[in-house]
C-alpha positions as CSV (number, residue, x, y, z in Angstrom):
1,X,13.8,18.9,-14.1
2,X,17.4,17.4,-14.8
3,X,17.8,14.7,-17.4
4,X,20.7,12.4,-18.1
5,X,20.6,9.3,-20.6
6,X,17.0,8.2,-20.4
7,X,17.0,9.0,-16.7
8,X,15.2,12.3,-15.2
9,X,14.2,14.3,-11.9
10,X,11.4,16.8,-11.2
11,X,11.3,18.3,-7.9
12,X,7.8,18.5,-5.9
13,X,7.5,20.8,-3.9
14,X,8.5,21.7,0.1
15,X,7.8,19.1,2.3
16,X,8.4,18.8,6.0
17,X,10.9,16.0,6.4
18,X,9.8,12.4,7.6
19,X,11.3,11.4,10.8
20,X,12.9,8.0,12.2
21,X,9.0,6.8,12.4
22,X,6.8,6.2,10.2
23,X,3.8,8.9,9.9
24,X,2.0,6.9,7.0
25,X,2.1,7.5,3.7
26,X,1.7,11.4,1.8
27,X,2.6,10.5,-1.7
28,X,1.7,8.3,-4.5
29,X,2.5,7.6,-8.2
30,X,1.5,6.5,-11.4
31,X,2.2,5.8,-15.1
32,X,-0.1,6.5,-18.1
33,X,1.1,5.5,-21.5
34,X,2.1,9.1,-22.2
35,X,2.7,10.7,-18.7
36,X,3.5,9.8,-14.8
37,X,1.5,11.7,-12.5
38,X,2.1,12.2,-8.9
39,X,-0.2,12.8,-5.8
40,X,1.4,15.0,-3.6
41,X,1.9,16.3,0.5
42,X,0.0,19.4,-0.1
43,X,-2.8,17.4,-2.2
44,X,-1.8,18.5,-5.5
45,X,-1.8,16.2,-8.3
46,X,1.0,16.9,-10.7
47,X,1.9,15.2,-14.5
48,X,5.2,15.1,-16.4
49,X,5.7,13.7,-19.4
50,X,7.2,10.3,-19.7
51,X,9.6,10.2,-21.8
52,X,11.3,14.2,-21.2
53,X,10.0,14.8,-17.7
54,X,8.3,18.2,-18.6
55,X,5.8,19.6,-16.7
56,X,2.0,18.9,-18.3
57,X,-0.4,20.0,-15.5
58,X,-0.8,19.7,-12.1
59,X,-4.0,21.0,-9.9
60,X,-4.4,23.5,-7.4
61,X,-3.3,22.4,-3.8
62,X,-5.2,21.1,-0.7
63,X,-3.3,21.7,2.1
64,X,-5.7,20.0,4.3
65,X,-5.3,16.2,2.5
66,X,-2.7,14.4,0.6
67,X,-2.9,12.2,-1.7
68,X,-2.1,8.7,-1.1
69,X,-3.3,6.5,-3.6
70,X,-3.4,6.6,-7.4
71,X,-3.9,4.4,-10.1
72,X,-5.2,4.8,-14.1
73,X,-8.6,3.7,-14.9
74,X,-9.7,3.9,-18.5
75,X,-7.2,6.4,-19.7
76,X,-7.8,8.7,-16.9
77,X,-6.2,9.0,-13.2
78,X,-7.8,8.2,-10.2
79,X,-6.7,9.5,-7.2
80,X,-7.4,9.2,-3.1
81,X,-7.0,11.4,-0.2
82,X,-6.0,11.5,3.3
83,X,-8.1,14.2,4.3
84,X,-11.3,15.7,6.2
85,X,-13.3,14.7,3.0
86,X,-11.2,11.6,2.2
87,X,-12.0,12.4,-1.8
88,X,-11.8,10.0,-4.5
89,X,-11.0,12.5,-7.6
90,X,-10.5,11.3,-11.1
91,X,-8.6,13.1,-13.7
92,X,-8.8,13.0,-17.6
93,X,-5.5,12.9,-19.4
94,X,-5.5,17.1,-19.5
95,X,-6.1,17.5,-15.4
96,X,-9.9,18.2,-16.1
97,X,-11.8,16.7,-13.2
98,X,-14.5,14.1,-14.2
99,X,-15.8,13.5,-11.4
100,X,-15.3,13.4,-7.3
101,X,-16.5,11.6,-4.6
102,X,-16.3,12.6,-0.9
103,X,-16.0,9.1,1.3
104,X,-16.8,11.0,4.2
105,X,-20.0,11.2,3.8
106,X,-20.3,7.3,4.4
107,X,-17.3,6.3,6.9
108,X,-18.1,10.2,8.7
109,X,-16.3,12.8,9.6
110,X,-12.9,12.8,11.6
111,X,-13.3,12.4,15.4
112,X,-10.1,14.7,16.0
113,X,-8.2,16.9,13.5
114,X,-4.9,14.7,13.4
115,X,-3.5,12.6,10.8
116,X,-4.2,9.4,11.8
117,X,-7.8,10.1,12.5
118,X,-8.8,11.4,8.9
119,X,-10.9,9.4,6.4
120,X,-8.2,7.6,4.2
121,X,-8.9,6.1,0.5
122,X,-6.4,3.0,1.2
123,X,-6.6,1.5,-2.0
124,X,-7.8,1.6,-5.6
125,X,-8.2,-1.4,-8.6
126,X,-9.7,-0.7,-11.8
127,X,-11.2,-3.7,-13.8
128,X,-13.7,-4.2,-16.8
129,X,-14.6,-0.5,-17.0
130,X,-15.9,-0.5,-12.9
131,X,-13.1,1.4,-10.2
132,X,-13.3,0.0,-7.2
133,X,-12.7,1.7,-4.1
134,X,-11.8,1.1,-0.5
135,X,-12.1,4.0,2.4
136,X,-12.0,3.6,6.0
137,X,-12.3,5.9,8.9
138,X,-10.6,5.2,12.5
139,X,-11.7,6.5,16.3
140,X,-11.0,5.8,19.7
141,X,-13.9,5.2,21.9
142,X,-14.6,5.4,25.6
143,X,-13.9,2.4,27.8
144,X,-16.6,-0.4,26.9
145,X,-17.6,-3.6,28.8
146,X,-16.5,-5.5,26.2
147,X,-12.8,-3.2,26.2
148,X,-13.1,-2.4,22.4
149,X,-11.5,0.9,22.6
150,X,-10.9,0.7,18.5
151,X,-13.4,1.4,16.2
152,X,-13.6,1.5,12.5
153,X,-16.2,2.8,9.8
154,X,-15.0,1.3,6.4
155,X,-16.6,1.3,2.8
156,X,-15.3,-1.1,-0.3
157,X,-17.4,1.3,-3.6
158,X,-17.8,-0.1,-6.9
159,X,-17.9,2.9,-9.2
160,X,-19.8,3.2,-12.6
161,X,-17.2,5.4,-15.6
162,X,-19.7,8.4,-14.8
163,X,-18.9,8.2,-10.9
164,X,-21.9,6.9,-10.3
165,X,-21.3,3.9,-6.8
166,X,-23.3,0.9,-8.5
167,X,-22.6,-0.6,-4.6
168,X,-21.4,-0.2,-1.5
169,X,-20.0,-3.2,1.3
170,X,-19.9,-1.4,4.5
171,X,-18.1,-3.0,7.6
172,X,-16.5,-1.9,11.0
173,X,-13.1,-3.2,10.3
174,X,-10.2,-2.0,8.9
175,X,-9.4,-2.5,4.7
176,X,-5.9,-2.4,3.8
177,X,-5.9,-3.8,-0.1
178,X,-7.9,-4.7,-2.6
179,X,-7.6,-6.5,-5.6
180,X,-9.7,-7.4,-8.8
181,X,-9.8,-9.8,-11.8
182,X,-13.5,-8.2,-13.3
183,X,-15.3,-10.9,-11.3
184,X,-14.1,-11.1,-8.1
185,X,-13.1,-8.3,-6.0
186,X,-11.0,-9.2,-2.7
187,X,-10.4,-7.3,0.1
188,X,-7.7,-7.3,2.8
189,X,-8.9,-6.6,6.2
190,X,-5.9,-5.6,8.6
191,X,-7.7,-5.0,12.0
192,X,-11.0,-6.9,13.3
193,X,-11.7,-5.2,16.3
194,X,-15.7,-4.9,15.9
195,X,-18.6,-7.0,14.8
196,X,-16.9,-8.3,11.0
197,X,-14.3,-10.9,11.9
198,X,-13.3,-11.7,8.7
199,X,-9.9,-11.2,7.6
200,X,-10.3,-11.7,4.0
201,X,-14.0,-11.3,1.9
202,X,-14.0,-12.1,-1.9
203,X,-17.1,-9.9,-3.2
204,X,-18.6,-10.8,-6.4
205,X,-17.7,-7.6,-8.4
206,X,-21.3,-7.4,-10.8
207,X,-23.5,-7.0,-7.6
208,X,-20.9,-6.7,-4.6
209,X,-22.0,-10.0,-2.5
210,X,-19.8,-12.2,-0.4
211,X,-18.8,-15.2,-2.1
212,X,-15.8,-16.1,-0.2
213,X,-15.0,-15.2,3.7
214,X,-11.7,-16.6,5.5
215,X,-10.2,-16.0,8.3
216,X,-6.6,-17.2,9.9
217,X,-8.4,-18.0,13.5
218,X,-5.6,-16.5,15.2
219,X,-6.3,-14.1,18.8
220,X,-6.3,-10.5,18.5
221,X,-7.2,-7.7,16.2
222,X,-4.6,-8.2,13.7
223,X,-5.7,-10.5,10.7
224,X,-4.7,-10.1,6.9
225,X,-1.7,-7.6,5.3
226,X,-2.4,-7.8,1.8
227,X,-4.1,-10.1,-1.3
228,X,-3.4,-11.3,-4.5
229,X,-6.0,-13.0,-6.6
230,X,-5.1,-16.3,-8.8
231,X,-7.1,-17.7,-11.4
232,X,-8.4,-20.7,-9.1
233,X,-7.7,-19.0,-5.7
234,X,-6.5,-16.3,-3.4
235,X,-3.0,-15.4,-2.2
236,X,-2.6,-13.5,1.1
237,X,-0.4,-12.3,4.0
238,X,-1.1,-13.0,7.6
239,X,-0.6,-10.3,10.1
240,X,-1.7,-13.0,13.0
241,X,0.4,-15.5,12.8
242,X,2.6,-13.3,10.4
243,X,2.6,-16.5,7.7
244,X,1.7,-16.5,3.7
245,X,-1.6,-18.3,3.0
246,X,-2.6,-19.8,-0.7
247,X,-6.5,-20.6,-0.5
248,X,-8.3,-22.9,-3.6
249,X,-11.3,-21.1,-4.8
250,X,-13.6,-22.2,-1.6
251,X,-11.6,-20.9,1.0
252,X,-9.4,-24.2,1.4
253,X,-5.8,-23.5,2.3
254,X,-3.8,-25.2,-0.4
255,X,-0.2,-24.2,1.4
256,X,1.1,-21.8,4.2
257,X,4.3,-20.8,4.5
258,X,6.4,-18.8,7.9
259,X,7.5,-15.7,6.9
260,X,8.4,-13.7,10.0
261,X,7.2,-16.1,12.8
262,X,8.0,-14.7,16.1
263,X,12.0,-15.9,16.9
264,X,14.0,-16.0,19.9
265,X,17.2,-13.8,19.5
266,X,19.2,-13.5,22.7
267,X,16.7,-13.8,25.1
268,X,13.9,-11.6,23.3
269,X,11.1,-12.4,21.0
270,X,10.7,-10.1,18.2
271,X,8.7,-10.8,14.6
272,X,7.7,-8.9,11.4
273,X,4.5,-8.3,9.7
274,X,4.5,-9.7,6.2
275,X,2.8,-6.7,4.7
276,X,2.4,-7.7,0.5
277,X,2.4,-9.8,-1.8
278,X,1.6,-10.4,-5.6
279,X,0.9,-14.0,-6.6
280,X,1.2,-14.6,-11.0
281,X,1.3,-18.0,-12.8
282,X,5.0,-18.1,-12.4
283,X,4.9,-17.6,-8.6
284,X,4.1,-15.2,-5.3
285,X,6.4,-12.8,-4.1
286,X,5.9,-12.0,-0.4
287,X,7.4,-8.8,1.5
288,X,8.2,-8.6,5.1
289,X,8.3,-5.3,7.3
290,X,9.6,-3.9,11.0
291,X,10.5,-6.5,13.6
292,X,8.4,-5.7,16.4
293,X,9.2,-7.3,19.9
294,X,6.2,-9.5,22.1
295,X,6.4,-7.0,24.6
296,X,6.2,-3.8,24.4
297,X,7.4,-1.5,20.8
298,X,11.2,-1.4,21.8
299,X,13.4,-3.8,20.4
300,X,17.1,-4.4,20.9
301,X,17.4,-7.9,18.5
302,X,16.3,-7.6,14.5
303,X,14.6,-10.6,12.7
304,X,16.7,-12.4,10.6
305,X,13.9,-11.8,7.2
306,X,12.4,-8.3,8.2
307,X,12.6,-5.8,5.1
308,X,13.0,-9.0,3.3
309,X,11.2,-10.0,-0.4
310,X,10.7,-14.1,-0.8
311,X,9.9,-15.3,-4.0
312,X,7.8,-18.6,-3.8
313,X,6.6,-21.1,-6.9
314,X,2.9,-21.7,-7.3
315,X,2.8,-24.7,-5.1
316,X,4.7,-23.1,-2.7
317,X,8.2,-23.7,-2.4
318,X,11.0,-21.1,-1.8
319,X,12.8,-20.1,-4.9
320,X,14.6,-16.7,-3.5
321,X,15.3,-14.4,-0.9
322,X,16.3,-10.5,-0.9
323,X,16.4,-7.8,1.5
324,X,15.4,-4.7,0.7
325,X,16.4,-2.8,3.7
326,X,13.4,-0.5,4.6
327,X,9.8,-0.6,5.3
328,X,7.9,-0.5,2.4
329,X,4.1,1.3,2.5
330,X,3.4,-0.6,-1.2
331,X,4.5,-2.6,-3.6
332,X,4.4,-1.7,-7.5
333,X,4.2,-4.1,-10.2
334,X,3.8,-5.1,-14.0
335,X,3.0,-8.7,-13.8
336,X,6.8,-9.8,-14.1
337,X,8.9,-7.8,-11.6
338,X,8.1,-6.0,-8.3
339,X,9.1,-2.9,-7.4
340,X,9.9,-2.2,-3.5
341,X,10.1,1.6,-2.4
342,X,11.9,1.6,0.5
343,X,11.5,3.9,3.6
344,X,12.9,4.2,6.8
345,X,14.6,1.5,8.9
346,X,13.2,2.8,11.8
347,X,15.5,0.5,14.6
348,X,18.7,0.9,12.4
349,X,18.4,4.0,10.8
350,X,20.7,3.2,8.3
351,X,20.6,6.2,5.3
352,X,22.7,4.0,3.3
353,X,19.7,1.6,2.4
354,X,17.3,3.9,1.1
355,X,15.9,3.4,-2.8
356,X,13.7,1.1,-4.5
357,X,14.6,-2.6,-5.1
358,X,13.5,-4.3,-8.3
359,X,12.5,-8.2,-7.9
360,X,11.1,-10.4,-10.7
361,X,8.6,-13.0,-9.9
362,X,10.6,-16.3,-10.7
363,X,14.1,-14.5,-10.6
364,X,14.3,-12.6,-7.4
365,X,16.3,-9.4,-7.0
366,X,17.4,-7.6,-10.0
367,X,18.6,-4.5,-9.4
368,X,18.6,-1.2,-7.1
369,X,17.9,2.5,-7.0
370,X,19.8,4.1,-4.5
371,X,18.5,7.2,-3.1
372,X,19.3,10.0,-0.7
373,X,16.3,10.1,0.8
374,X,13.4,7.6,1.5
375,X,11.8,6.2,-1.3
376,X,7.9,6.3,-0.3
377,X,6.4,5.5,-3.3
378,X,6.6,3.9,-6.9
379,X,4.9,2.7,-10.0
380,X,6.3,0.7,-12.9
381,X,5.1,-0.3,-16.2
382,X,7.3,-1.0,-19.7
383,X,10.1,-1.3,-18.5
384,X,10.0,2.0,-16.6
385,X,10.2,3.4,-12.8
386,X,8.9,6.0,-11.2
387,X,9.8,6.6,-8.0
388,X,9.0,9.5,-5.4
389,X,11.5,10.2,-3.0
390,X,11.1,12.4,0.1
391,X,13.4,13.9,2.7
392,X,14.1,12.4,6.1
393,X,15.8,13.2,9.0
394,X,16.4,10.7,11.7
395,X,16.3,12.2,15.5
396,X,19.8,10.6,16.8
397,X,21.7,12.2,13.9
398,X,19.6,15.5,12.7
399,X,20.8,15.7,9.0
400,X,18.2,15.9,6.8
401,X,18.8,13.8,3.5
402,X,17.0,13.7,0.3
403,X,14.3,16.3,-1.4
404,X,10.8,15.8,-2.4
405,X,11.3,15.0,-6.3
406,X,9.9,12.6,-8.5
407,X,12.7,10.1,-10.3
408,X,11.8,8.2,-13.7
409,X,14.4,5.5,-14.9
């Protein structure tokens, strides 16, 4: 650990460096009152103290999974896996497990032993004493009549303190976020390839029942990036028409706004998923990624707003702009600013842009944290970041930049 002026380091551990793609994410973070603790590569979950950045605990590693979720529930940590077991695990303030859950056992087992095919806890809210919980599996089937090679097993859990589910809302699409105000739970829902066309379901958190389904109507599997709950409504991110939707408590949309419509740039059509956002009374902040082309995954032309932040007032007009330079896998907040880990630029490769930008609500961008490698994950809370930076190396130049470390400011 290395400490200057309120700011420290901790290193994590070897990792094998990312490349000019992105593999998904391997790390996550998060901040107790006393301590921030880190999921790790090799599924190890480490904490440091706050304040000095000395080592507290950390468990024993899993070199199977890694651990790419985590979030504090009641004074303890909660953590998710990547893995064959896709665990939920949670942690008391010492590193003594509590309790564990094994999401396999309801979204199955992997169909192949690669990365992309292991059970993955995608996202994790605590409110009102309850954790709630979102796992999802993916597999390729065989060719099908109805040419639905995609398949999905899925489960949003609502967890009693003791670990105990109190309910389970099973589907055959793909979750990406969740979020929860004690009575309503929403859900993000990515990819629609099966049965569940739904984009976005608002459960009643007591019991787990539908109380609100919408859907952006638009063709193809790809339907809703994140979700953000308001007092009288629902904020979201379209990956289908690749627009930000704000929804009145019945479903109605109030406003929509083009984030990264698809654009013609010298003769080829490229867009960009808007991938978060985090609506508050004093506005929405909305987060674009990649630019993608309409044909094909190789793109020459950029979109103007990828790897861009907007910042939006309640009723939906544009206060702000930023960009932020990289692909982001999350977004961190504290109810006033946003933090913005930035990874890769996969079509620009530029290590220059790496860090975490800092965006508040109603202001826009704030400031930066550079870093040598990619920053892949953060949390922030008080005033203070935590960021977790990993090493990359990018296959057109073959230097390998950054280390796995944690970094607190």
């Amino acid at each position: 650990m290395t400490e200057t002026s309120g700011q420290w380091t901790a290193p994590l551990g070897d990792v094998d460096p990312a490349g000019s793609r992105h593999q998904g994410r391997r790390s996550a973070v998060a901040l107790t009152e006393e301590a921030v603790v880190v999921g790790t590569a090799d599924g190890r979950v480490r904490a440091f103290d706050r304040t000095t950045g000395t080592a507290q605990w950390h468990t024993s590693d899993s070199p199977d999974a890694s651990i790419v979720t985590a979030v504090t529930h009641d004074g303890n940590i909660v953590v998710g896996e990547r893995g064959p077991q896709g665990s939920v695990r949670v942690y008391d303030g010492d590193g003594s497990l509590r309790w564990r859950y094994d999401t396999a056992a309801d979204v199955g087992t992997p169909q192949k032993d690669t990365r992309f095919f292991l059970p993955f806890v995608v996202d994790a809210v605590s409110a009102e004493g309850r954790l709630y919980v979102a796992s999802r599996r993916y597999e390729r089937r065989g060719d099908r009549p109805d040419g639905k090679r995609r398949h999905f097993e899925s489960v949003v859990y609502a967890f009693e303190g003791s670990g105990e589910v109190a309910w389970r809302y099973r589907t055959d699409a793909s979750p990406i976020a969740l979020d929860c105000d004690g009575e309503r739970l929403a859900v993000a829902y990515n990819r629609c390839p099966g049965d569940h066309q739904d984009g976005l379901v608002v459960l009643t958190a007591a019991d787990g029942s539908a109380c609100l389904r919408w859907d952006p109507g638009t063709e193809g599997q790809r339907r809703i990036g994140d979700v953000s709950l308001v007092e009288d409504g629902v904020v979201c991110t379209c990956h289908g028409d690749y627009r930000g939707y704000r929804l009145d408590a019945d479903g109605t949309v109030e406003w929509a706004v083009d984030l990264a419509v698809p654009r013609d740039i010298d003769g080829e059509t490229v867009y960009a998923y808007p991938n978060h956002v985090h609506a508050t009374e004093e506005g929405v902040v909305f987060v674009t990624g990649n630019t993608y082309p309409e044909d094909g995954r190789e793109a020459e032309a950029l979109h103007p707003v990828e790897h861009t932040a907007f910042g939006y007032t309640s009723d939906g007009n544009r206060r702000w702009k930023a960009s932020v330079d990289g692909f982001a896998s999350g977004i961190a907040t504290d109810g006033v600013a946003v933090a913005v880990p930035c990874a890769q630029n996969f079509r620009r490769r530029d290590a220059g842009a790496h860090g975490c930008h800092r965006c508040h609500v109603r202001d826009g961008h704030a400031d930066t944290l550079d870093t040598e490698g990619i920053a892949t994950a953060a949390a922030i809370a008080d005033g203070t970041l935590a960021l977790v930076e990993e090493p990359v190396v990018y296959h057109d130049d073959g230097t390998e930049r950054g280390a796995y470390r944690l970094r607190v400011e």
